[in-house]
C-alpha positions as CSV (number, residue, x, y, z in Angstrom):
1,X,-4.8,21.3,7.5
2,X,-1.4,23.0,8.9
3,X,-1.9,25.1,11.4
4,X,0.5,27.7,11.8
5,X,4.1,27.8,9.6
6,X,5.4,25.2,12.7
7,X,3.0,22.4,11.6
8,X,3.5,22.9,8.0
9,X,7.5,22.1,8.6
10,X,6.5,19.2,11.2
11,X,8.8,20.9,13.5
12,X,7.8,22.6,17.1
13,X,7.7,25.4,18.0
14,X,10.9,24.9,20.1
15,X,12.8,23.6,17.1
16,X,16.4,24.5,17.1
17,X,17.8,25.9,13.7
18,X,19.4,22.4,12.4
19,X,15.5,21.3,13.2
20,X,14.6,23.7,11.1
21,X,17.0,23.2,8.1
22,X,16.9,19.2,8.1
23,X,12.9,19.9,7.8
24,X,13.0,22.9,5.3
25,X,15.4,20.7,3.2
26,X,13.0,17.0,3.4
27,X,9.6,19.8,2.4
28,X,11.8,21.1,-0.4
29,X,12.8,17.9,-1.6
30,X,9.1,16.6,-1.4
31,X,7.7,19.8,-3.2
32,X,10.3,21.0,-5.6
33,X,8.9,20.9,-9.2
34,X,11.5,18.7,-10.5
35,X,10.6,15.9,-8.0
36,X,7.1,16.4,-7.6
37,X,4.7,16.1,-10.6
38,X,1.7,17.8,-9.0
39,X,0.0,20.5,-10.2
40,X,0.4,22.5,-6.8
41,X,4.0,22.0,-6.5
42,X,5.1,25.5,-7.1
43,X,2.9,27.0,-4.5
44,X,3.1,24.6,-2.3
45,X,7.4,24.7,-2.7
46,X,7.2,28.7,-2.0
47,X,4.7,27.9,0.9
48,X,7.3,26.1,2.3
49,X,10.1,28.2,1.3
50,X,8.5,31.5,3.1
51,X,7.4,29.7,6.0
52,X,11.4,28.4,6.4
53,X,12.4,32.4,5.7
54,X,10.3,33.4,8.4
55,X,11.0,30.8,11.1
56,X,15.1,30.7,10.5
57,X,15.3,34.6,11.0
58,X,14.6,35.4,14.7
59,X,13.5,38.6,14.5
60,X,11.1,37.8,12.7
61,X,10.2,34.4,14.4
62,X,9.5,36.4,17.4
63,X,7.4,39.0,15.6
64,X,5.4,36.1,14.0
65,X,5.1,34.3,17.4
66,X,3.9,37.6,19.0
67,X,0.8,38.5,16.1
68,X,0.1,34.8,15.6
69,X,0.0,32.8,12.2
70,X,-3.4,34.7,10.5
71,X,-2.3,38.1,11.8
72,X,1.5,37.9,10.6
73,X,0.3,36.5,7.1
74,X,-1.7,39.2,6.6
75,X,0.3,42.0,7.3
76,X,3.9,40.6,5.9
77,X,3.0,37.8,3.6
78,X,0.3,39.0,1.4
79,X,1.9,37.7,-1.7
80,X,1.7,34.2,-0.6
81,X,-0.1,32.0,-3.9
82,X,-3.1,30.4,-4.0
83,X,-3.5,26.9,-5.5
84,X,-7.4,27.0,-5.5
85,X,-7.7,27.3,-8.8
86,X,-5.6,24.7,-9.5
87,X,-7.9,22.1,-7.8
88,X,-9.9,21.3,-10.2
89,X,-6.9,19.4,-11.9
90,X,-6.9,17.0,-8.5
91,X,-9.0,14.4,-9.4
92,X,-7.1,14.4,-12.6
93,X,-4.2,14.0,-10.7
94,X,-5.9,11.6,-8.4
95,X,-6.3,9.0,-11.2
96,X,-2.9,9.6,-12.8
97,X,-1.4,9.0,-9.3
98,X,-3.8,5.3,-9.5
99,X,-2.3,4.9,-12.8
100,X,1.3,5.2,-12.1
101,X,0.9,3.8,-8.8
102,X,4.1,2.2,-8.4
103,X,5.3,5.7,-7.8
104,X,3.9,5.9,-4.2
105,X,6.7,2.7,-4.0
106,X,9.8,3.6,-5.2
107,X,9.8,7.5,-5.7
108,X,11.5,9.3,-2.9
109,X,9.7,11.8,-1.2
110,X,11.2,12.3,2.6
111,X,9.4,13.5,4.9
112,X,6.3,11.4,3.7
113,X,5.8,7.8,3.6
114,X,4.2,6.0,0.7
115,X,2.6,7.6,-2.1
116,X,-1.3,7.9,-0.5
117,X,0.8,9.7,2.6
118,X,2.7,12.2,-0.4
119,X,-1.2,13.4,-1.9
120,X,-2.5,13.7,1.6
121,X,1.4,15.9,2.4
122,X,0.0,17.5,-0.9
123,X,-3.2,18.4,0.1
124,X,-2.1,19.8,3.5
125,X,0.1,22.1,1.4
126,X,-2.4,23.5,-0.7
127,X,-4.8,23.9,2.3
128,X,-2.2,25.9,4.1
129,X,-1.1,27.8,0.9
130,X,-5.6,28.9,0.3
131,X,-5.8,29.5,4.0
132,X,-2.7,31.8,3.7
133,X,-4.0,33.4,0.7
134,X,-7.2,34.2,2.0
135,X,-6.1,35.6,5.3
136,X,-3.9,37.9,3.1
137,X,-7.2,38.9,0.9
138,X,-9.1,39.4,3.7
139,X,-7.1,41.8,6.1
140,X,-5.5,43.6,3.3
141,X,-1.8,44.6,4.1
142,X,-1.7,46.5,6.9
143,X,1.6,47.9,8.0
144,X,2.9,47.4,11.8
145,X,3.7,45.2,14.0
146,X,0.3,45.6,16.1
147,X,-3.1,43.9,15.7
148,X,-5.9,45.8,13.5
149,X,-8.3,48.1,15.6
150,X,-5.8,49.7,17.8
151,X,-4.3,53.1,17.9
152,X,-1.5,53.9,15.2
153,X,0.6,57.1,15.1
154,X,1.5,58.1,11.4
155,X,3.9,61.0,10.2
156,X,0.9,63.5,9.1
157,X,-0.5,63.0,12.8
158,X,-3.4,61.2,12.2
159,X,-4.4,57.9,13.9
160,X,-6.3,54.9,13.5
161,X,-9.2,54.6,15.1
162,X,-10.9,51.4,16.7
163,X,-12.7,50.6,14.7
164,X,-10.0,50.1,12.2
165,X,-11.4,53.6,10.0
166,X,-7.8,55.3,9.1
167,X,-7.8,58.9,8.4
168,X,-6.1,60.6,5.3
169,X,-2.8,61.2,7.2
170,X,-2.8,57.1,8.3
171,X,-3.7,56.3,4.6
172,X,-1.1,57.8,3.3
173,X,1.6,56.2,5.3
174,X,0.1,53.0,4.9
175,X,0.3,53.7,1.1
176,X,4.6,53.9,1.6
177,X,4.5,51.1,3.7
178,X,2.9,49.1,1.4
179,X,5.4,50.1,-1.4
180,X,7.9,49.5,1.1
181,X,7.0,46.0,1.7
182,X,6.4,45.6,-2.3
183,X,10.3,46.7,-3.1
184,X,11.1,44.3,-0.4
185,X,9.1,41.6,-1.5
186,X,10.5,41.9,-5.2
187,X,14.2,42.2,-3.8
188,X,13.8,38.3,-2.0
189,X,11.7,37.5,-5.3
190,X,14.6,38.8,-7.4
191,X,17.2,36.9,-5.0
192,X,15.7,33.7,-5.1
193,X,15.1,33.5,-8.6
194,X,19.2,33.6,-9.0
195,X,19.4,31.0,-6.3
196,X,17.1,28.7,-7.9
197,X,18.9,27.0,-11.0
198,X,21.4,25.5,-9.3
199,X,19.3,23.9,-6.5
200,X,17.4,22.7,-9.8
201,X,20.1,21.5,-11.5
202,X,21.4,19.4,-8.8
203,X,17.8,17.6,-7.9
204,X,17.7,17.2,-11.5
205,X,20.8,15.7,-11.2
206,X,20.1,13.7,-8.4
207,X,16.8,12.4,-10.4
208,X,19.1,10.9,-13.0
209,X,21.4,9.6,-10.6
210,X,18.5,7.9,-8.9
211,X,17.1,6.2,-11.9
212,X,20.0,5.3,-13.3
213,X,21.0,2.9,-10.2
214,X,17.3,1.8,-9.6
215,X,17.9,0.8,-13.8
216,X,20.4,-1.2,-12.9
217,X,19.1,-2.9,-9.6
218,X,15.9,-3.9,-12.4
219,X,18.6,-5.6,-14.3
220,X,20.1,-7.2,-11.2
221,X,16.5,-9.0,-10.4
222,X,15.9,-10.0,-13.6
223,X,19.2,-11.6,-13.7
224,X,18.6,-13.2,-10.5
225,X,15.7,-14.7,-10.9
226,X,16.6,-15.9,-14.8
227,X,19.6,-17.6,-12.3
228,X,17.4,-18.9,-10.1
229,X,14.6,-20.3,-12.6
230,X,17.3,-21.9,-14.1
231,X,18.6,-23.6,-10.9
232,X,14.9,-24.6,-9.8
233,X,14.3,-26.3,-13.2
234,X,17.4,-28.4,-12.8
235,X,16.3,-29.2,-9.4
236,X,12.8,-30.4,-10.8
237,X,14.5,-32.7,-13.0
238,X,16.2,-34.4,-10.3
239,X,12.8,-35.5,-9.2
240,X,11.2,-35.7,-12.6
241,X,9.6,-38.9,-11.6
242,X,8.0,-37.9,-8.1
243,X,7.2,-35.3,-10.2
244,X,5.4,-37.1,-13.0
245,X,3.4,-38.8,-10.4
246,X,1.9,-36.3,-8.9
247,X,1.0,-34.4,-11.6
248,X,-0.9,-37.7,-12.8
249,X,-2.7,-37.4,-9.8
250,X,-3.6,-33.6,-9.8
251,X,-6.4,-34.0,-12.3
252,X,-8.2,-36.6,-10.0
253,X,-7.1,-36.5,-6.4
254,X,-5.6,-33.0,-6.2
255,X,-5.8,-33.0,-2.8
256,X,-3.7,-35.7,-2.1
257,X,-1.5,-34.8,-5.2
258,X,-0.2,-31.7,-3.2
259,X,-0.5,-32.7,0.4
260,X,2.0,-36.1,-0.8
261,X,5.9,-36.2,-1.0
262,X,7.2,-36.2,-4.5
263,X,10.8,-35.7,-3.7
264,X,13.6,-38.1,-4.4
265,X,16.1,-35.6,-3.6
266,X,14.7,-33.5,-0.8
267,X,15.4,-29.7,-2.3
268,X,18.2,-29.0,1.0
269,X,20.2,-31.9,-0.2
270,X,20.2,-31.3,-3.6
271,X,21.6,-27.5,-2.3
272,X,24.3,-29.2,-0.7
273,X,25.4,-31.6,-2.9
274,X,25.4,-28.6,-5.8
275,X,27.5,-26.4,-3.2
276,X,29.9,-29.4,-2.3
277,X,30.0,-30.2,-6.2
278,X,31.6,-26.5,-6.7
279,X,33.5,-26.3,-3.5
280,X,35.9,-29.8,-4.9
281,X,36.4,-27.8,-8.6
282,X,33.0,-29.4,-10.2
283,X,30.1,-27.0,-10.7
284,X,27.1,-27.8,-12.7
285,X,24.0,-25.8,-13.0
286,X,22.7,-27.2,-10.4
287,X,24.5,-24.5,-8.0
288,X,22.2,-21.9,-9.8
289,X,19.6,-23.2,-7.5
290,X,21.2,-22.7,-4.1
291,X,23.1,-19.6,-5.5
292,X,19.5,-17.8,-7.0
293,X,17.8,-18.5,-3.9
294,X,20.5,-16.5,-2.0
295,X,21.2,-13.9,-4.5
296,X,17.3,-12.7,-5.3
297,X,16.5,-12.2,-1.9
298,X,19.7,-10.3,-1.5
299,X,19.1,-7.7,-4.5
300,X,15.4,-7.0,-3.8
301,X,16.4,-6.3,-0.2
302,X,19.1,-3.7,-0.8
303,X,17.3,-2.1,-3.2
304,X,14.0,-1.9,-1.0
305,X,16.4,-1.0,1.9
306,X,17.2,1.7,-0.3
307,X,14.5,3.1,-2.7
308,X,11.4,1.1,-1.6
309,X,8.7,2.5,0.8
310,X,5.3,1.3,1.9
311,X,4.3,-2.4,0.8
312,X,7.4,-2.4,-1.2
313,X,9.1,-5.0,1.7
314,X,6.7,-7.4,0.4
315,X,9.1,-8.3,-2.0
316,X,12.3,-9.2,-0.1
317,X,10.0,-11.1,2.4
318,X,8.2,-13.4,-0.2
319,X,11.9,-14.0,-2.2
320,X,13.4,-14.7,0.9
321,X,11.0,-18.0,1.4
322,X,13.4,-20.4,-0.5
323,X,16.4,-19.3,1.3
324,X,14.2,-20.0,4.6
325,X,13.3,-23.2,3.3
326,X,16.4,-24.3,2.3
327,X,17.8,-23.3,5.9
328,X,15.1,-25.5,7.6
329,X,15.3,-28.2,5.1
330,X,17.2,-30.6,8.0
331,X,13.9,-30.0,10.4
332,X,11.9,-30.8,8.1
333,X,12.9,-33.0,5.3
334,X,10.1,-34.4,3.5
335,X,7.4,-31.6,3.0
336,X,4.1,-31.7,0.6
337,X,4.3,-31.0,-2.7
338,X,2.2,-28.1,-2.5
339,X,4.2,-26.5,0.5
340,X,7.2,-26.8,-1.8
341,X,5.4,-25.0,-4.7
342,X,4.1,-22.4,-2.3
343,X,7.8,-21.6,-0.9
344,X,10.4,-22.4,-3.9
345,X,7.5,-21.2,-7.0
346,X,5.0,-19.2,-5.9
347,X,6.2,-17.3,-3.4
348,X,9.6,-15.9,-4.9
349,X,8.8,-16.1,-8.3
350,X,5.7,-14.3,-7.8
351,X,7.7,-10.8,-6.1
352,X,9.8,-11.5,-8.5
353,X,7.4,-10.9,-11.5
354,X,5.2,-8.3,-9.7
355,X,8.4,-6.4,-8.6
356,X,9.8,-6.2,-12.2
357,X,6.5,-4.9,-13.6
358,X,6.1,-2.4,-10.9
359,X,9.6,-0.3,-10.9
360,X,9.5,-0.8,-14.5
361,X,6.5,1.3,-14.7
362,X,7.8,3.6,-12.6
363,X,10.1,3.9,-14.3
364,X,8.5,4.6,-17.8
365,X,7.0,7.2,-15.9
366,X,9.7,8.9,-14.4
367,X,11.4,8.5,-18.1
């Protein structure tokens, strides 16, 4: 649970004001409503929003640094919301998070890492925003900058006591300060509240903007790896024969069936002679397997580069096999049928599949 308003920004408590913004704007980002699905958002946004208020102005850094974190949210921050109630909805949230849980994957949330790293970001929140709250309930709103228990002068001359008993003069001027801090409190309410649509419309905007392009990088896989399929099938009918054989085999003597050569053209050479057919004027299909091999690789990294987060670099790793293979083909010319399978089939055409069918739930989630 956040300590103090410092730890709830991730900042210290040296942090210069561009620390302070860059971390303010990463927390709003992560909590806005329009980004964040969870119940708790709200709170935990304004949580984050007072806590930057406080911390950017310093005057009233210095006041909070002097009373301390439970002291200065008790006497100036009363109004801060409570998400306890809304726990109860967490395991709910819990298993819709499980459901949709290519979200932790591909949905950008700075200042967090994957999606198990946003609920436990989440959580912190709401701890911070309770513990707030309940200081506030607690200690009540008591005016001043001094701690409870010690002397304070009021305008009908009465004082607290020690004991923290105020007398009818220091009730009274408590009363005004309260109202005080009320009007205050309803003036930033007031002045955020016209401040807010546009921040809104622009993260909406953003939203689109962001599924829109990871839309089209979907498109881009598919495509490659149709290209590539395409290419790897023309290369297996090169070597239809080898082929033949040791499928005849599988049934029998598996074993030796994928630990045996099947190639008659070794998959680097037939690369090169489809690349060398296209470089002279004469492509054929068979370029689609050199060209997919290159090209799927290439789209799922830039867009994990870009969107991805978490075991999402799986992806770009296992497509990136054939390309490897095809790059140490002269090392190692005659490999096993089952290595083959494992680095030109499996491997790519596997994060491939799985890739597809997790941003496309994402993104029938995110709609």
């Amino acid at each position: 649970m956040p300590e103090d308003f410092y730890d709830l920004l991730g900042v210290g408590r040296d942090a210069t004001a561009d620390e302070l913004k860059a971390a303010y704007r990463a927390k709003a980002q992560e909590y806005h409503p329009d980004v964040n699905d969870d119940e708790r958002a709200g709170a935990q946004f304004t949580i984050v929003r007072r806590a930057y208020d406080v911390l950017r102005d310093d005057a009233e850094r210095a006041r909070y640094d002097r009373l301390g974190h439970r002291t200065y949210v008790a006497q100036h921050m009363n109004g801060l919301p409570s998400v306890a109630a809304r726990r109860a909805s967490s395991d709910a949230d819990g298993s819709q998070s499980d459901r949709t849980g290519s979200r932790g994957r591909w949905e950008r949330r700075p200042g967090g890492s994957n999606g198990s790293n946003g609920s436990r970001s989440n959580a912190r929140a709401g701890a911070s925003a309770n513990a707030a709250a309940g200081s506030a309930a607690g200690r009540g709103s008591s005016p001043g900058d001094g701690s409870t228990g010690s002397p304070d002068p009021s305008p009908n001359g009465g004082t607290r006591t020690d004991r923290g008993r105020p007398n009818e003069g220091t009730t009274a001027g408590r009363n005004r300060s309260g109202a005080r801090s009320a009007d205050r409190r309803r003036v930033d309410a007031s002045a955020s509240t016209r401040t807010a649509p546009a921040g809104a419309r622009g993260t909406r905007t953003d939203g689109r903007t962001r599924r829109a392009t990871l839309r089209a990088r979907w498109v881009a896989v598919a495509l490659a790896a149709l290209a590539y399929l395409v290419g790897v099938g023309r290369f297996a009918l090169a070597n239809r024969a080898g082929l033949d054989a040791a499928a005849g085999r599988l049934a029998t003597e598996p074993v030796a069936a994928l630990g045996g050569g099947y190639a008659t053209v070794p998959p680097t050479a037939f690369a090169r002679a489809a690349v060398g057919g296209a470089a002279v004027g004469e492509p054929s299909v068979a370029i689609l397997f050199p060209a997919g091999a290159l090209a799927l690789p290439l789209v799922l990294g830039v867009t994990v580069l870009g969107y991805g987060r978490g075991t999402a670099w799986l992806y770009a790793v296992c497509a990136f096999a054939p390309a490897a293979a095809l790059t140490l083909g002269a090392a190692f010319p005659a490999r096993p049928l089952g290595v083959d399978l494992l680095l030109f089939v499996a491997l790519p055409v596997g994060a491939a599949l799985v890739f597809l069918g997790d941003l496309g739930r994402y993104l029938r989630a995110a709609g």
